[in-house]
N, C-alpha and C positions, 0 to 999 in steps of 0.2 A: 504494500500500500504506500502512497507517496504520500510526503507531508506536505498538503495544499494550505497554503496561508494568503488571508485576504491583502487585495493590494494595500499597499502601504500608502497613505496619505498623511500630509501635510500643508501649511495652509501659510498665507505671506501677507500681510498687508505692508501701505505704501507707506514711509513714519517723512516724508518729503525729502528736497534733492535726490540723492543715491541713496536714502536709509530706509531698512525695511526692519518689522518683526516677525520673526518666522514662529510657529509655533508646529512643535511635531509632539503629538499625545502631550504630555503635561509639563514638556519641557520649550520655553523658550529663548530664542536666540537672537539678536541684532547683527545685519548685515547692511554694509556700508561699502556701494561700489569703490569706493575711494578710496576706503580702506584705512578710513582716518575714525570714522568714532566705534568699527568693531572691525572682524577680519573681512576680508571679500569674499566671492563668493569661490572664486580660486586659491585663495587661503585656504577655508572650508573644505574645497575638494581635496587639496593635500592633507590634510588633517584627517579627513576620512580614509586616503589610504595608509597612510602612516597607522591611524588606530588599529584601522581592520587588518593590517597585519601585525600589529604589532600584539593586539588580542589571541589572534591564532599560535601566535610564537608563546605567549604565555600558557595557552592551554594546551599544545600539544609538548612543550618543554615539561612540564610539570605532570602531563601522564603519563612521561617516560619516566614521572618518580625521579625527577632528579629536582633541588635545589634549584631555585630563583628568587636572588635579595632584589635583583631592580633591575627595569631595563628601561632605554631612553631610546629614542627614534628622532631621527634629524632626515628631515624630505630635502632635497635641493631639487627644481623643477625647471628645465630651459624650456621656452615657449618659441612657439612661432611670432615673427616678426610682422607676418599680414595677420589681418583679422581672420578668425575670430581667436587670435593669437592664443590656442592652443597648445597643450602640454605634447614636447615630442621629443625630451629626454625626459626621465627620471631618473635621482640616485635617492636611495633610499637606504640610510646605514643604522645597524642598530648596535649597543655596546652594553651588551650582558653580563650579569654579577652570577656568577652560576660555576655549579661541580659538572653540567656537561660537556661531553664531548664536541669536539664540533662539527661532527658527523650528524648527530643530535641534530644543532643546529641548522645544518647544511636540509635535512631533512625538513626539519620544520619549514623554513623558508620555502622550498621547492611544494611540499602540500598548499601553503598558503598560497602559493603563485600558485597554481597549478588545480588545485581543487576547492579550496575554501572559501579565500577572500573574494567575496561577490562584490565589492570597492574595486580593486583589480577587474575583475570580470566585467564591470559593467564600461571598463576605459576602451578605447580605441585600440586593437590589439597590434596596429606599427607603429605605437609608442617604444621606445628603445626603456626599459628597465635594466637597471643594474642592483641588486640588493648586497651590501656588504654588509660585516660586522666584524666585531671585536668580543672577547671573552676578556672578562676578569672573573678572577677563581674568587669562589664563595667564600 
């Protein structure tokens, strides 16, 4: 049986210039094309992939039963130069406090690219990704 879930909605009104508030289920957020009184909305798209993988690293590191004191995620994104100046590199690095391997890691990463992060999934797939990392032992 397949897990069917209702589509996901959210909802924006216009707060004037470039500012909006977005509201999604009981959480809300200010968006500012400008990106002067919250992030943009391509800040936000980086931050969503950054989380959503950075979530999967956490839950698939940690059901291999090993140790995780903290991990940090740094996006660096080049755009296109013409409109709709679009994301067409990404680096994406993360630096982990942990006793695993980094086989582990190397693992985790490739599920998350590969089968999980539906963030990823939902990008442009000849976007150029690069994901690195670092270990610091636990």
């Amino acid at each position: 049986m397949t897990d069917v879930r209702p589509p996901m909605t959210v909802s924006l009104a216009w707060d004037g210039e470039q500012n909006f508030t977005g509201q999604a289920g009981k959480h809300e957020v200010s968006i500012d094309g400008a990106a002067y009184a919250a992030a943009s909305p391509m800040q936000y798209l980086a931050l969503a992939l950054a989380g959503c993988m950075a979530i999967d690293l956490v839950h698939i590191v940690t059901r291999c039963r090993k140790t995780l004191e903290s991990l940090e995620a740094t996006f660096t994104g080049e755009r296109a130069a013409a409109e709709p100046r679009r994301f067409t590199r990404i680096g994406l690095h993360f630096t982990l406090a942990t006793d695993a391997d980094p086989a582990v890691v190397d693992r985790a990463i490739q599920l998350s690219r590969d089968k999980y992060c539906s963030v990823w999934g939902s990008f442009r797939q000849d976007i150029e990704l690069a994901v690195t990392y670092e270990i610091k032992k636990a």
